[in-house]
N, C-alpha and C positions, 0 to 999 in steps of 0.2 A: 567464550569470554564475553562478558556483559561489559556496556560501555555504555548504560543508562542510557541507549535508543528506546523509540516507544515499541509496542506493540509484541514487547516478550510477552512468555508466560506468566498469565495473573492470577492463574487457581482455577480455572474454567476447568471443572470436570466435566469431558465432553459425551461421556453414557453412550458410549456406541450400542452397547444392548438393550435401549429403553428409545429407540430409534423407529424401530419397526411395529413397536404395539401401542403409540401415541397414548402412554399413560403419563407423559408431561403435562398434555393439555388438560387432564384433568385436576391437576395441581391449584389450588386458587391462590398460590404465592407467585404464581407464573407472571412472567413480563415481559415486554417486548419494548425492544429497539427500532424506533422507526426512522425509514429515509425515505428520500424521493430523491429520484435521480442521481442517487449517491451520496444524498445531504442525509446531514443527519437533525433531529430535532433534538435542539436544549434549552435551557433556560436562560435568563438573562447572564447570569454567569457562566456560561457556558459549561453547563454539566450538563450529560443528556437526561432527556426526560423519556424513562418508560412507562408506557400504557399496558392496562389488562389488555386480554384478550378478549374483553367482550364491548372493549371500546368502540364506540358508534362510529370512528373514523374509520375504523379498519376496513369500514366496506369500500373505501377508494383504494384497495388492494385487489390485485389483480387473481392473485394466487396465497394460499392460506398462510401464517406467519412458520417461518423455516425455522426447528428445534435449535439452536447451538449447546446448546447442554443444561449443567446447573451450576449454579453459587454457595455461599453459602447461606443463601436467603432463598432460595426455591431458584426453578427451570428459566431461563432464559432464550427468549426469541429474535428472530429478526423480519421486519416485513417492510415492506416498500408499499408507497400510498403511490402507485402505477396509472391509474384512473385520473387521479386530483391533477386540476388545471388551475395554477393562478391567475389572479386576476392581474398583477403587476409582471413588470417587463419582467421576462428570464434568460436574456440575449447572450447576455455573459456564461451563462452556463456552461462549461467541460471546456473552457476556455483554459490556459497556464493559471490563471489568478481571479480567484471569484472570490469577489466581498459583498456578493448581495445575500440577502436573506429574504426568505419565502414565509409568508404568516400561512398558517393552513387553519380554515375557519374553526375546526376542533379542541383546537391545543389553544387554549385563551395562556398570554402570555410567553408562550413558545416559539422559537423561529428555526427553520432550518438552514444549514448553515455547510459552509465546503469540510471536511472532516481534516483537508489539510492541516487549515487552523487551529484545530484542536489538539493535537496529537503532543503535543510537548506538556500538557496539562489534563491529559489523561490519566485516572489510577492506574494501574497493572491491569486488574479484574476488566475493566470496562474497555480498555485498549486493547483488549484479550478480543473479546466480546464484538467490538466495533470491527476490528479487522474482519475477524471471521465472518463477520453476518454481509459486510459492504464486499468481501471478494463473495462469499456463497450468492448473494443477490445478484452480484451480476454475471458473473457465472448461469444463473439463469435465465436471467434476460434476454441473452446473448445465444441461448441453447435451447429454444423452444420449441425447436424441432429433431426430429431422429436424423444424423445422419448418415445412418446407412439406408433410408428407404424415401425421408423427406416428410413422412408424417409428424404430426404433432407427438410433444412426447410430453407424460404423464410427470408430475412430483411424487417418488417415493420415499420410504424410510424417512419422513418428517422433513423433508427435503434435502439429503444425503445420495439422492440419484434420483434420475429419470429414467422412465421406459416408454419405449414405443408398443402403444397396443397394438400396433398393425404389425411388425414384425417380432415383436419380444426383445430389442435389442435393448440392455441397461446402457447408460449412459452417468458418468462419476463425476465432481468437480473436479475443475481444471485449475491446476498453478502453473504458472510459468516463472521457469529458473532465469535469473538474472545477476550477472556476476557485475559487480561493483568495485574498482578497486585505486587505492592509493598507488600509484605507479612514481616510485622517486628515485632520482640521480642524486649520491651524496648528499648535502642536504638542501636540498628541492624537491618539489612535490611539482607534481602535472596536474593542473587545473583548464577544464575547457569550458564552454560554453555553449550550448544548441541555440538553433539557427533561430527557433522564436521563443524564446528565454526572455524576461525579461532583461532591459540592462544592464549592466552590472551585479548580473548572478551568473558564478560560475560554480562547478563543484567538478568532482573527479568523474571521471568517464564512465561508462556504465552500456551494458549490452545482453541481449538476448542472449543464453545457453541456445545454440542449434543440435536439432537430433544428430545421435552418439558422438557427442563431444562434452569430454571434460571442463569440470570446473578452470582451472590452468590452463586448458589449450584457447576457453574463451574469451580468458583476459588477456592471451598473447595475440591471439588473431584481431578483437576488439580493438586494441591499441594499435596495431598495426593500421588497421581498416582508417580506425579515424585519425590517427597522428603521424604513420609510417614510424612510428618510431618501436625497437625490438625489446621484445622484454625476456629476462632468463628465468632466474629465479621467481618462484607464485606459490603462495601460503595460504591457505585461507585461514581468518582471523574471524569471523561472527555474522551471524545470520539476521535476516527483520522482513518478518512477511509485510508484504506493501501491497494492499489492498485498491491498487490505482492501475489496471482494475484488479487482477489478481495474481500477483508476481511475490516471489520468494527472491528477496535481495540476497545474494553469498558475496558478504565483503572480502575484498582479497588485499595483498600486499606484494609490491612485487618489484624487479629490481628492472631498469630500463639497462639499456647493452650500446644505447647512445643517445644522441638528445636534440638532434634537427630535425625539427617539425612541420611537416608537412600536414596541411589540413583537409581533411576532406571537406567538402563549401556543404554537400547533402546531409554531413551528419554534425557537423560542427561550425559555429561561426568564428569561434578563435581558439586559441589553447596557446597555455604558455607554462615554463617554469616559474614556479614560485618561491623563493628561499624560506628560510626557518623563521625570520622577522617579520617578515612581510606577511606568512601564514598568521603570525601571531596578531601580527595589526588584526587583517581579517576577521579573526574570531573577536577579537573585542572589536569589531565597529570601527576602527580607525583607519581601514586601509582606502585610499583616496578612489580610487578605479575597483574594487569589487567588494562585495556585500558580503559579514555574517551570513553561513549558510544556516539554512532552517532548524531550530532546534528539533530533536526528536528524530530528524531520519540518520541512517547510519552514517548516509554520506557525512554529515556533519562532526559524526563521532568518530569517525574514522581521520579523521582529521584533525582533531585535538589529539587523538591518540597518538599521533605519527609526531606533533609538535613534541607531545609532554614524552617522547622516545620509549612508548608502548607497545609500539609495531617492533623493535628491535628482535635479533633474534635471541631467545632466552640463552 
């Protein structure tokens, strides 16, 4: 079920068999998406701007630009300016809320920018594109060494895995499963809030899948952990890979079994029932105590969805 979150499928054919014999890179329709530190570079209107591959910048890249596949306008890349140091503050950085932009001496007229931002004014294609290259890039960043032996490990297959030359072990990108879900009593919806959040943003609760556990048993345990509160029934309703850093959102639905709230203070700093009004202020802007949640991520669609009585069961 699509609910016009960003980062669905946008036409990205991803060429798994054109991976292993870097006949992308010799395409001169080829182009690449650049980040630093997870930012992305775009223009003044905030569309991104891709560079060739023989761009002069590219050598503040650490490691060579990572295949994602092709368009219909030639191969698409993703690379990280790793090396590049600005000159202005970057304190803010991997902070909840970053509104600074980074000029990088290359790019005349470009600025780098939180990808947050952008996601609701994303095409398909390019939101296709940005996720996969911001979760693949940190996925390596984060895995630059082998861990079964601790050696350094190699970029293979156009950057689709790593290997350790010291011991042969390949090493695969990582997703990490995350279930997200509207948990409601008649009509009310549970709305919480983390601990450094800013104020007056709250959205539905949300948690790590842990190894061999079900989609459903994560939202039953999650809710529990952070609200005590039981949940019976769990549906899953629609997926949004979240590239922050590399997470596969599974929205869920699901029915609470009662409704006193107890809050865990480590995972939560409030939570409360919301009625079907007061949701709706929300979404337009009107509600006095919490904020419109972020256009584009599911949580926010999942939420309109549950107002406009699309979560129901068919």
């Amino acid at each position: 079920m699509d609910f016009g979150h960003a980062f669905q499928p946008g036409g990205l054919d991803r060429a798994a068999a054109l991976r292993a014999h870097g006949t992308p890179q010799q395409d001169d329709r080829a182009l690449v998406y650049v980040f630093w530190r997870g930012k992305l570079l775009v223009d003044a209107d905030n569309r991104p701007v891709l560079a060739g591959l023989d761009h002069p910048a590219l050598l503040d890249c650490r490691d060579t630009p990572l295949f994602l596949g092709l368009g219909p306008d030639g191969p698409r890349f993703a690379a990280d300016l790793t090396l590049w140091q600005p000159h202005e503050d970057a304190a803010t950085i991997g902070q909840f809320t970053d509104v600074t932009a980074q000029v990088h001496p290359g790019f005349s007229g470009a600025r780098l920018v939180e990808v947050r931002g952008l996601i609701s004014s994303l095409d398909p294609f390019d939101g296709e594109c940005i996720a996969t290259g911001r979760a693949m890039l940190g996925w390596h960043g984060t895995h630059r060494f082998c861990a079964n032996c601790g050696q350094p490990s190699a970029i293979e297959a156009s950057g689709w895995q790593r290997k350790c030359p010291d011991c042969g072990t390949q090493h695969f990108p990582r997703t990490d499963p995350v279930v997200i879900m509207a948990i409601t009593r008649g009509d009310r919806l549970l709305l919480g809030r983390g601990p450094s959040w800013p104020e007056r943003m709250y959205s539905l609760l949300a948690g790590f899948v842990e190894p061999g556990e079900a989609i459903e048993a994560a939202v039953r345990r999650e809710t529990a952990e952070e609200t005590s509160i039981h949940v019976g029934e769990v549906r899953y309703v629609a997926s949004q890979p979240w590239p922050f850093p590399m997470s596969l959102m599974f929205g869920c639905v699901g029915t609470a079994l009662d409704e006193a709230i107890t809050v865990d203070p480590v995972e939560l700093a409030d939570a409360r029932w919301i009625d079907r009004d007061d949701v709706r202020r929300i979404l337009a802007g009107e509600h006095p105590e919490i904020n419109a949640p972020r256009r584009g991520a599911i949580a926010g669609a999942l939420i309109a969805a549950w107002v406009e009585g699309k979560l129901e069961q068919p």
